[in-house]
N, CA, C and O of each residue as an XYZ file, in Angstrom:
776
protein
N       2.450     72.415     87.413
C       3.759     71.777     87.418
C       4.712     72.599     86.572
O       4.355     73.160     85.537
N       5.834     72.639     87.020
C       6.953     73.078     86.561
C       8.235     72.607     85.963
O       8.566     71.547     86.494
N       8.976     72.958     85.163
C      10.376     72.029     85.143
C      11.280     72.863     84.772
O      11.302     73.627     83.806
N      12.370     72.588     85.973
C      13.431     73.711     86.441
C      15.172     72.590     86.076
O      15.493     71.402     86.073
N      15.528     73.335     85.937
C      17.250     72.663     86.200
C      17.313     72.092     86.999
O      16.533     72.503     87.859
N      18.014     71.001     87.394
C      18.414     70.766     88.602
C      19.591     71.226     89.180
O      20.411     71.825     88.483
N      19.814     70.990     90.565
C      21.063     71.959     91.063
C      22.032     70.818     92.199
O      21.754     69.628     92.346
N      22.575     71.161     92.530
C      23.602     70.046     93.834
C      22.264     69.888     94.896
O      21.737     68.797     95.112
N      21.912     70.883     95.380
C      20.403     70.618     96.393
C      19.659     69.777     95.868
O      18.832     69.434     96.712
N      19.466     69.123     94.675
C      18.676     68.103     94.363
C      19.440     66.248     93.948
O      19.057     65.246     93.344
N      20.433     66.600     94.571
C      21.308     65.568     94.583
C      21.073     63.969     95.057
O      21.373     62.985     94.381
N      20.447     63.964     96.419
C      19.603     62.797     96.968
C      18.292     62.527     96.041
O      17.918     61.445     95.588
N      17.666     63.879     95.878
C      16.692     62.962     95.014
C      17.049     62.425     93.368
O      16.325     61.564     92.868
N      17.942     62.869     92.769
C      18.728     62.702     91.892
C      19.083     61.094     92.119
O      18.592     60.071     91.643
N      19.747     61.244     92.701
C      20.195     59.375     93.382
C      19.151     58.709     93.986
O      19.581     57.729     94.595
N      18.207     58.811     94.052
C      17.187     57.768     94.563
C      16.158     57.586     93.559
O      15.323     56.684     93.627
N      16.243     58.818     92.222
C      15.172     58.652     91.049
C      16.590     58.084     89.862
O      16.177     58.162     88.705
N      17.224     57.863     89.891
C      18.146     57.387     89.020
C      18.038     55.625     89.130
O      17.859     54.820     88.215
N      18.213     55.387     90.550
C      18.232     54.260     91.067
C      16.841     53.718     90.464
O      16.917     52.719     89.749
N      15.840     54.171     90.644
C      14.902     54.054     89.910
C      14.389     53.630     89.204
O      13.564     52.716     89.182
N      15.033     54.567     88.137
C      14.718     54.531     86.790
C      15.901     53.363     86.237
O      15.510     52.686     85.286
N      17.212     53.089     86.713
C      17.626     51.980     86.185
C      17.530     50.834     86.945
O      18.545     50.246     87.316
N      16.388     50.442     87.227
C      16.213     49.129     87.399
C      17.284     48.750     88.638
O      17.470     47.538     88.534
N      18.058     49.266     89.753
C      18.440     48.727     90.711
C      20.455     49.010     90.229
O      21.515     48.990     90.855
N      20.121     49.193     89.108
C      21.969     48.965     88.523
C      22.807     50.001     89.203
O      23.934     49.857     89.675
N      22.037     51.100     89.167
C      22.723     52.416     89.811
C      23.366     52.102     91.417
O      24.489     52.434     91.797
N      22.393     51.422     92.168
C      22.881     50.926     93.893
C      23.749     49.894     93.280
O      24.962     50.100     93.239
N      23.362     49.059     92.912
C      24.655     48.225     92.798
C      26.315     48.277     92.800
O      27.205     47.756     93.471
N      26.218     49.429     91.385
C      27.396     49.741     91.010
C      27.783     50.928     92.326
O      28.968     50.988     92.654
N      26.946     51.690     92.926
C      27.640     52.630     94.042
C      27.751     51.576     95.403
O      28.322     51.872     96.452
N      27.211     50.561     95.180
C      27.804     49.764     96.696
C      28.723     49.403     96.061
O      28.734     48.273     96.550
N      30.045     49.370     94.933
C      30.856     48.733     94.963
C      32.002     49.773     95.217
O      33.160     49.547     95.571
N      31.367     51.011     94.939
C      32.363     51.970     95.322
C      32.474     52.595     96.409
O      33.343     53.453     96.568
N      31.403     52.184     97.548
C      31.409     52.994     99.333
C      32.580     52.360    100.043
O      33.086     51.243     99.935
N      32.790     53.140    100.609
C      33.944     53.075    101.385
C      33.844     53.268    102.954
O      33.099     54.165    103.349
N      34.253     52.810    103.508
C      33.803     53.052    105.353
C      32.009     52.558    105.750
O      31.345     51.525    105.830
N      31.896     53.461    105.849
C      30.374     53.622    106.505
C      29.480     54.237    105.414
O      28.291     54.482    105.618
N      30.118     54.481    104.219
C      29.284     55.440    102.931
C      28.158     54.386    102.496
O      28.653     53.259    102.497
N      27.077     54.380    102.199
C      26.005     53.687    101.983
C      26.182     53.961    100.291
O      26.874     54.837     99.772
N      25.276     52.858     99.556
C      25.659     52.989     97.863
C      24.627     54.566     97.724
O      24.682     55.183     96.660
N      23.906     54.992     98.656
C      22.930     56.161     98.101
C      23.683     57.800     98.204
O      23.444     58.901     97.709
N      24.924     57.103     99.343
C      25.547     58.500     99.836
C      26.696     58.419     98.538
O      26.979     59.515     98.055
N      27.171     57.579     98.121
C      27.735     57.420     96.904
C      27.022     58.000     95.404
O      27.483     58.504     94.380
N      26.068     57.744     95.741
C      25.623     57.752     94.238
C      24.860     59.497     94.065
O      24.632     60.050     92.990
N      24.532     60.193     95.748
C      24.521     61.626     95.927
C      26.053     62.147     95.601
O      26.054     63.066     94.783
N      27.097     61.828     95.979
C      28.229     62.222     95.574
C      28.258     62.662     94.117
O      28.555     63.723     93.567
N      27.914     61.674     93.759
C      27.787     61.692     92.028
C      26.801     62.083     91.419
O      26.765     61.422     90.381
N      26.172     62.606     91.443
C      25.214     63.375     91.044
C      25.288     64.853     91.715
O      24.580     65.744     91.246
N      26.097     65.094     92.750
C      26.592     66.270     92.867
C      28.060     67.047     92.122
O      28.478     68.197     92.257
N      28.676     65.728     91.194
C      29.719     66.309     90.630
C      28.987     67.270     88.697
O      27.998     67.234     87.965
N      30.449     68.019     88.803
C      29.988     68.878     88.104
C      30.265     68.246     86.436
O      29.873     68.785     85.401
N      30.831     67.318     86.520
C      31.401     66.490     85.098
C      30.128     65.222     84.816
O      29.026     65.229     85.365
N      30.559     64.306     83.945
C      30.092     63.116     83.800
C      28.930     62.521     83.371
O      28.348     62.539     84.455
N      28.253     62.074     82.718
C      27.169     61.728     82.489
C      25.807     61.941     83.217
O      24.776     62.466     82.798
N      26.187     61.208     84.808
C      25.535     61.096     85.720
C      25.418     62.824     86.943
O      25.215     62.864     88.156
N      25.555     63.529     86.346
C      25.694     65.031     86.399
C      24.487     65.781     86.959
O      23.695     65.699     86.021
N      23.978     66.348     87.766
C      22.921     67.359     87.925
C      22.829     68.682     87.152
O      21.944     69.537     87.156
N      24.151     68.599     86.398
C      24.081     69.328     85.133
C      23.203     68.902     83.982
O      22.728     69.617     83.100
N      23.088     67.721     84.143
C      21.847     67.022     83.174
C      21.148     66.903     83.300
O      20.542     66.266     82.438
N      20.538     67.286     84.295
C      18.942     67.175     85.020
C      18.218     67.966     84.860
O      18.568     69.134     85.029
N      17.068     67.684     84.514
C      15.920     68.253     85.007
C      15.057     68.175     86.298
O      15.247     67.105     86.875
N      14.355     68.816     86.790
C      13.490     68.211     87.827
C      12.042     68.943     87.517
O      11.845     69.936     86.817
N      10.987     68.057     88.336
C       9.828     68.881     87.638
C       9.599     68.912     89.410
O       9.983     68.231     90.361
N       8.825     70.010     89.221
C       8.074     70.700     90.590
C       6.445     70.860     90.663
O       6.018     71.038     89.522
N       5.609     70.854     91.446
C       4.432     71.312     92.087
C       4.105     72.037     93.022
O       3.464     71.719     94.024
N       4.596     73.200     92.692
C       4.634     73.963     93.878
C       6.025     73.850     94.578
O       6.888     74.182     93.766
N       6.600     73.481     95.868
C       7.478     73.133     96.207
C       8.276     71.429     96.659
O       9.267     71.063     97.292
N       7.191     70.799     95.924
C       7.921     69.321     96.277
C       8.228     68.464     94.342
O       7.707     68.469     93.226
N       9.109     68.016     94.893
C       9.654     67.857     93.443
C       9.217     66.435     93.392
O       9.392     65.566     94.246
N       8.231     66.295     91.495
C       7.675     64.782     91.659
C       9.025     63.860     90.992
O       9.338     62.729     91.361
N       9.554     64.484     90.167
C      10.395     63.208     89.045
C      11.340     64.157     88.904
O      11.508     65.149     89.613
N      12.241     63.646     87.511
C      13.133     64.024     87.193
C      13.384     63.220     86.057
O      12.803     62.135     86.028
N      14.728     63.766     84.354
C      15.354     63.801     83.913
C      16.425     63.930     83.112
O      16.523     64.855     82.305
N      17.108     63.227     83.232
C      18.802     63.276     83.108
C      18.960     62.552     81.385
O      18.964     61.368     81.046
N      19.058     63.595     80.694
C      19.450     63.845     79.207
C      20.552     64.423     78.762
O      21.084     65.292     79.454
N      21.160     64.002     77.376
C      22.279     64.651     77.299
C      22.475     64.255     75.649
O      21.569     63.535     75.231
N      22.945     64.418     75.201
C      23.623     64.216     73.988
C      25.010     63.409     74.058
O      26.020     63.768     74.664
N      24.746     61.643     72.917
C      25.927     61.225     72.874
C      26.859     61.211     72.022
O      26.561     61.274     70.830
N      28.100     61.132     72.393
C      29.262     61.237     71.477
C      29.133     60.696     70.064
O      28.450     59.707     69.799
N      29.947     61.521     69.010
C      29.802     61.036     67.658
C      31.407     61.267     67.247
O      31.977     62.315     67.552
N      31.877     60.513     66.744
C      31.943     58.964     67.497
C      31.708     58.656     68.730
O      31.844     59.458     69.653
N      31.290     57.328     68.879
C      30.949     56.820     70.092
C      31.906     55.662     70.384
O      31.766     54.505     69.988
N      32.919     56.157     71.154
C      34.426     55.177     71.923
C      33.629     53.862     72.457
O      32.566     53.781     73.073
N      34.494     52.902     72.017
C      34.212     51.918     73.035
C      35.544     51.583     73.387
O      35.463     50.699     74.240
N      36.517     51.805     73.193
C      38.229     51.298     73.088
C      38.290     51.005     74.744
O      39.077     50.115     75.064
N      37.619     51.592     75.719
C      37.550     51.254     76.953
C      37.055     49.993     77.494
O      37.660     49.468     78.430
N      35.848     49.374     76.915
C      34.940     48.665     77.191
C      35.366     48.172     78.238
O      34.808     48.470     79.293
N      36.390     47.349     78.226
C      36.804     46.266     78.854
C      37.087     46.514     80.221
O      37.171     45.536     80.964
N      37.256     47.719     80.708
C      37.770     48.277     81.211
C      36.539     48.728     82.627
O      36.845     48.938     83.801
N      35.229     48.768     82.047
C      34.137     48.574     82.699
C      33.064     47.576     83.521
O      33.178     46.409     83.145
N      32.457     47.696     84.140
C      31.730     46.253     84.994
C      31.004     45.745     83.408
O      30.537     46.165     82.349
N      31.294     44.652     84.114
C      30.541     43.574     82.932
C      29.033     44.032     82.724
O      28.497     44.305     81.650
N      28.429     44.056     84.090
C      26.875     44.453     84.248
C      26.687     45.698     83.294
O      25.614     45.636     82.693
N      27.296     46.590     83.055
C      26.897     48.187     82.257
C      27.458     47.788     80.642
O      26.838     48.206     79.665
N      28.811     46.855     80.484
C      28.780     47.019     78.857
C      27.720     46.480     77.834
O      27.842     46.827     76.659
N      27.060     45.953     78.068
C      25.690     45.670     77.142
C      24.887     47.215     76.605
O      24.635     47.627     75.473
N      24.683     47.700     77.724
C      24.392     49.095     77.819
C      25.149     49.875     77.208
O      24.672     50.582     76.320
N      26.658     49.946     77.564
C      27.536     50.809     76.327
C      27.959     50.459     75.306
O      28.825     50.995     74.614
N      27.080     49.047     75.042
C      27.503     48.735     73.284
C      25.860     49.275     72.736
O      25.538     49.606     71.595
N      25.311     49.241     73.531
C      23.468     50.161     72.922
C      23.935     51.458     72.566
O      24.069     51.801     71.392
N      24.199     52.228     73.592
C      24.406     53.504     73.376
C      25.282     53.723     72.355
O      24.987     54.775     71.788
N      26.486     53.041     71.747
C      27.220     53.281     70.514
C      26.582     52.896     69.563
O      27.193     52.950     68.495
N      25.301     52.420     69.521
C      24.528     52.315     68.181
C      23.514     53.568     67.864
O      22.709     53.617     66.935
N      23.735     54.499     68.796
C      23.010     55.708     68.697
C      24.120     56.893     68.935
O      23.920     57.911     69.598
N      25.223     56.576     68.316
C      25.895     57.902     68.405
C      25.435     59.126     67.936
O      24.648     59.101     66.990
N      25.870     60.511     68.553
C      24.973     61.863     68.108
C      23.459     62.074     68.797
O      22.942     63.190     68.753
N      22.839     61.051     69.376
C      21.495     61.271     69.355
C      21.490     61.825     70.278
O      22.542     61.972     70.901
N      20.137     62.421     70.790
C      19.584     63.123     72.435
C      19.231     61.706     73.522
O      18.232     61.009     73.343
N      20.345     61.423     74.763
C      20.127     60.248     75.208
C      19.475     60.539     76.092
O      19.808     61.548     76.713
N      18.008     59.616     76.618
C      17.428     59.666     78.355
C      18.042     58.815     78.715
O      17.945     57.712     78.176
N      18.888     59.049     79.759
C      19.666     57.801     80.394
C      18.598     57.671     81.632
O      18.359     56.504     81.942
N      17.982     58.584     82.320
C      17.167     58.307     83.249
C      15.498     59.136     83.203
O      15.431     60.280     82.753
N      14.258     58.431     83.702
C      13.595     59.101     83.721
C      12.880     58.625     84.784
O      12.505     57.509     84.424
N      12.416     58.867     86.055
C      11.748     58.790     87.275
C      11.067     59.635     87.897
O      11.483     60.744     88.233
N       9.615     59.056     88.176
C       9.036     59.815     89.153
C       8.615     59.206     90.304
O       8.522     57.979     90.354
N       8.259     60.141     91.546
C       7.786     59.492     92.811
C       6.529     58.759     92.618
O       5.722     59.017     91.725
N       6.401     57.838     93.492
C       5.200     57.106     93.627
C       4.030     57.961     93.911
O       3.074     58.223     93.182
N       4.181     58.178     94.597
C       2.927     59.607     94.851
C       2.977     60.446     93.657
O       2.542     61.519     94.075
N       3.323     60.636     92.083
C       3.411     61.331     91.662
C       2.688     61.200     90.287
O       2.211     61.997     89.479
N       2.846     59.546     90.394
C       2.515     58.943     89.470
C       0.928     59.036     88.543
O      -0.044     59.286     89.256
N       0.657     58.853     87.067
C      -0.226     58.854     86.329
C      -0.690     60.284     86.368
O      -1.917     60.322     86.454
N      -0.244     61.236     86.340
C      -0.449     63.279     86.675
C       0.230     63.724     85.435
O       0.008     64.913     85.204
N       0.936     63.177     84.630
C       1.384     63.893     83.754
C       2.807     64.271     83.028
O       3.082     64.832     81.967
N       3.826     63.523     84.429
C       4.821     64.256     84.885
C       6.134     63.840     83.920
O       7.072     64.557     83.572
N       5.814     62.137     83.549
C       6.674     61.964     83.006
C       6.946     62.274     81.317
O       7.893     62.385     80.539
N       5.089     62.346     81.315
C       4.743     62.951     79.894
C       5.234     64.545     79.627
O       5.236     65.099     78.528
N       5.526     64.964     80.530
C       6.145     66.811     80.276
C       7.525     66.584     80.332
O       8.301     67.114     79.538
N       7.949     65.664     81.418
C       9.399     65.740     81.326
C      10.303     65.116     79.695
O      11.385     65.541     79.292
N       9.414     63.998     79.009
C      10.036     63.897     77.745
C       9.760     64.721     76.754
O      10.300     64.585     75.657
N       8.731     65.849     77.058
C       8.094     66.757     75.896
C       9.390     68.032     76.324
O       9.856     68.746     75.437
N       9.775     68.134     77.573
C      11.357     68.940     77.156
C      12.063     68.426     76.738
O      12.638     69.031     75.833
N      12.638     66.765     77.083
C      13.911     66.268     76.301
C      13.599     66.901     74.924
O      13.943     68.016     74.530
N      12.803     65.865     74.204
C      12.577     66.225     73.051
C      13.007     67.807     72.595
O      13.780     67.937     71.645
N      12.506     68.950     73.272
C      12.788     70.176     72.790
C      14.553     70.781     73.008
O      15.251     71.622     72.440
N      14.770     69.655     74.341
C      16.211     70.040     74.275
C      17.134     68.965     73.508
O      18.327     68.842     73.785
N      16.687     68.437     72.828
C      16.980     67.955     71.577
C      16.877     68.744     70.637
O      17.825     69.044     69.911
N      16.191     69.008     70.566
C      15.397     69.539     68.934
C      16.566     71.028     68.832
O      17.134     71.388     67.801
N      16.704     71.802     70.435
C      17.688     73.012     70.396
C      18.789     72.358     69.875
O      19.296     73.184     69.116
N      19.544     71.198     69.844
C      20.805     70.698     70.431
C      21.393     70.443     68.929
O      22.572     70.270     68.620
N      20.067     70.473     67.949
C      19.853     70.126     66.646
C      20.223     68.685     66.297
O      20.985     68.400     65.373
N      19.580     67.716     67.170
C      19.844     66.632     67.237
C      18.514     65.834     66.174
O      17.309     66.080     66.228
N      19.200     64.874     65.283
C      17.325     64.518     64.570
C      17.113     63.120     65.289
O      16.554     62.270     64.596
N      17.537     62.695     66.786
C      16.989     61.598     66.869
C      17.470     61.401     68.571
O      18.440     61.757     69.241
N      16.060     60.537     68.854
C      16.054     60.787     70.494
C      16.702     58.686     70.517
O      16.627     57.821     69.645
N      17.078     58.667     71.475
C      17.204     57.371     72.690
C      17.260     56.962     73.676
O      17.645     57.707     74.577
N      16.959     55.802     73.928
C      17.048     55.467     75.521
C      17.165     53.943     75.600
O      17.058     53.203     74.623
N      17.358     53.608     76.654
C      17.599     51.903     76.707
C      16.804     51.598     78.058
O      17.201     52.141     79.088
N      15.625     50.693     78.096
C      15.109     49.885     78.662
C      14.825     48.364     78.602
O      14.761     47.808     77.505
N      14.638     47.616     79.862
C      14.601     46.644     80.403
C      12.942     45.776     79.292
O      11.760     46.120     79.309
N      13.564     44.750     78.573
C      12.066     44.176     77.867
C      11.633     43.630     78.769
O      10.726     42.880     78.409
N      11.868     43.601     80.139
C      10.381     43.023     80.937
C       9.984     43.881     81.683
O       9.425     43.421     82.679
N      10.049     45.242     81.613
C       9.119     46.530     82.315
C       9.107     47.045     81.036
O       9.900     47.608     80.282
N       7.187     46.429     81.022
C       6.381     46.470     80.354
C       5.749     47.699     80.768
O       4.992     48.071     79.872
N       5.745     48.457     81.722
C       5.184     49.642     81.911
C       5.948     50.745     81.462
O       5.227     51.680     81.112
N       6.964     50.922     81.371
C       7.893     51.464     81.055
C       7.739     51.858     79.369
O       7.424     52.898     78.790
N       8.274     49.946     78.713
C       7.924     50.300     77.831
C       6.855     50.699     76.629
O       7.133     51.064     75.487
N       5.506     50.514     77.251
C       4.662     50.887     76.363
C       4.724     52.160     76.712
O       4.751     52.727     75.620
N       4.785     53.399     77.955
C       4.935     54.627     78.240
C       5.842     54.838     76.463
O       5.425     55.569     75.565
N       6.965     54.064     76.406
C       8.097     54.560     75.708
C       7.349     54.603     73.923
O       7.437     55.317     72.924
N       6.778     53.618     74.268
C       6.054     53.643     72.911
C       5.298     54.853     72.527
O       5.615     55.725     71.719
N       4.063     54.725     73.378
C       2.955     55.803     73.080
C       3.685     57.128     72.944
O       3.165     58.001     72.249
N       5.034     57.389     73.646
C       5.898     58.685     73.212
C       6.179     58.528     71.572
O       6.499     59.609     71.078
N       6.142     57.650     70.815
C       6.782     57.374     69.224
C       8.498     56.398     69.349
O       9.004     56.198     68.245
N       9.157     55.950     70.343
C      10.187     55.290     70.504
C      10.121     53.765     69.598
O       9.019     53.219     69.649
N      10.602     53.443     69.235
C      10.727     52.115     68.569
C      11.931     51.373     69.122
O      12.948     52.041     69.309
N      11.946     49.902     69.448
C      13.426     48.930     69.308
C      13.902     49.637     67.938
O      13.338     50.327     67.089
N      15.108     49.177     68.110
C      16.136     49.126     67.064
C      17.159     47.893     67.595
O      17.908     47.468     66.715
N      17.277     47.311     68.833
C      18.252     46.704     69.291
C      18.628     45.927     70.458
O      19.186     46.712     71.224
N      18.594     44.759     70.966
C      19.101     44.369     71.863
C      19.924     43.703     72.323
O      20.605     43.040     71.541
N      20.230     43.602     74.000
C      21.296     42.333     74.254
C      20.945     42.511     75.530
O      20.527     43.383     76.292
N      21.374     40.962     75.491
C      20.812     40.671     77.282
C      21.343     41.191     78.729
O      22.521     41.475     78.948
N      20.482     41.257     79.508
C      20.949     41.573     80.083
C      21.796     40.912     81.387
O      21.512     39.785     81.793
N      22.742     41.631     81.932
C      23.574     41.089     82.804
C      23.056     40.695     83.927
O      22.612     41.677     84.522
N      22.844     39.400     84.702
C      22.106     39.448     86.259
C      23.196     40.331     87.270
O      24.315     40.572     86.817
N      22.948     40.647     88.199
C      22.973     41.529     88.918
C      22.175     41.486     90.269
O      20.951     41.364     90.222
N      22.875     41.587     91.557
C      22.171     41.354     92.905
C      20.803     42.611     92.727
O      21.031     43.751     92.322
N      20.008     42.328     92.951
C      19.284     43.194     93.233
C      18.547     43.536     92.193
O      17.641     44.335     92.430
N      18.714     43.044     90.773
C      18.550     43.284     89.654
C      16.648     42.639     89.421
O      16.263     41.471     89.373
N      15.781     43.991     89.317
C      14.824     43.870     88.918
C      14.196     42.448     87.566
O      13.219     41.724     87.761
N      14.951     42.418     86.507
C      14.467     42.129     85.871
C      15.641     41.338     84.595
O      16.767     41.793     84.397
N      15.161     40.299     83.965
C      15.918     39.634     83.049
C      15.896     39.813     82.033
O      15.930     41.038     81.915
N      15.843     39.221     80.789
C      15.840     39.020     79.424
C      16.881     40.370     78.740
O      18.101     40.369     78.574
N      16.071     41.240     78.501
C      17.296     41.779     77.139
C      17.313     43.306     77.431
O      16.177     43.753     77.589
N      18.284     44.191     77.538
C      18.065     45.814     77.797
C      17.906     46.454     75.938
O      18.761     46.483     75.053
N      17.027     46.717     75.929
C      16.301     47.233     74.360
C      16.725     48.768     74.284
O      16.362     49.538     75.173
N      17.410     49.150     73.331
C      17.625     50.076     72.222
C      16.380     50.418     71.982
O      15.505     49.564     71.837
N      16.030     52.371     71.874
C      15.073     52.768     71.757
C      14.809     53.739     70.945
O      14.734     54.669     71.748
N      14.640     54.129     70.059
C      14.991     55.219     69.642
C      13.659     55.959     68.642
O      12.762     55.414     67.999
N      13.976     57.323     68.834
C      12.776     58.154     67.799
C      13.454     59.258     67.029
O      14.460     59.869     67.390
N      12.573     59.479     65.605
C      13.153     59.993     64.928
C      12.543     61.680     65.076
O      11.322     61.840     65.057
N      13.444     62.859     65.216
C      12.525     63.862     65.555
C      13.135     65.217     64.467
O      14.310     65.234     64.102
N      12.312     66.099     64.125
C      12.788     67.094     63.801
C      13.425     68.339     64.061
O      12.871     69.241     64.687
N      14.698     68.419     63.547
C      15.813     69.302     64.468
C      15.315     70.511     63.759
O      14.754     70.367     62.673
N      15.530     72.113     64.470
C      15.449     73.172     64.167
C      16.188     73.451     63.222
O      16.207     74.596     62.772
């Protein structure tokens, strides 16, 4: 296995491992933005083919086996300060989420981490956070995060056995399609920067 950049050619799978990895929120919020005949997945490839933004294939990773790609993720470093002066200004469903992420300003964020079903228990997601971490550690960042769902329990003990701890929660927003209830948890680890 390998892990390469990702590029615009990895755009669909980008949007279908994002979707993924957040629990259903990602389709949601791109069915509110299709237009005509655009499906929320051809939306949410749009966006992950742009060259700005969070949700960026500039932030990606992808891991490979040869030539079929199992997972992927999308890391980045967040703002210090961390704005919220917008909030309001956002779907109700995501600000819970951007009042987490302003409790980890500066840190190395996984906003997404997914792999294929077929891909699963091999290793994949365990290499893909052993680069965050290092592209952290370049970024000279001393502390990793992420925000998951407290009732994917698979998820979060993965998050554990990596060294992640709570620091934080708030509930979460229901949402059509929305996997799962109770609280989106603040995650965070403490790591050593170069």
């Amino acid at each position: 296995m390998n892990i390469r950049d990702a590029t615009k050619a990895h755009a669909r799978d980008l949007a279908y491992l994002i979707n993924l990895a957040g629990e259903g929120l990602p389709e949601y919020l791109w069915g509110q933005m299709a237009t005509g005949s655009e499906t929320p997945m051809d939306v949410g490839e749009q966006r992950a083919a742009r060259e700005e933004g969070g949700f960026s294939y500039r932030h990606a990773k992808v891991c490979f086996q040869k030539k079929k790609l199992l997972g992927m993720i999308l890391d980045y470093r967040l703002p210090d300060p961390y704005d919220l002066d917008d909030l309001e200004d956002c779907p109700r469903v995501v600000q819970p989420l951007l009042r987490l992420e302003a409790q980890a300003p500066g840190s190395w964020y996984i906003n997404a981490i997914a792999t294929y079903k077929a891909a699963r228990r091999r290793g994949v997601a365990s290499l893909l956070m052993a680069q965050a971490e290092a592209s952290a550690i370049a970024a000279g960042c001393t502390e990793m995060s992420l925000i998951v769902a407290s009732e994917n329990s698979v998820a979060r003990t993965f998050y554990e056995h990596q060294g992640f701890r709570e620091v934080a929660a708030l509930p979460v927003e229901p949402y059509p399609g929305g996997k799962h209830g109770g609280d989106w948890l603040l995650m965070t680890k403490r790591i050593d920067a170069a």
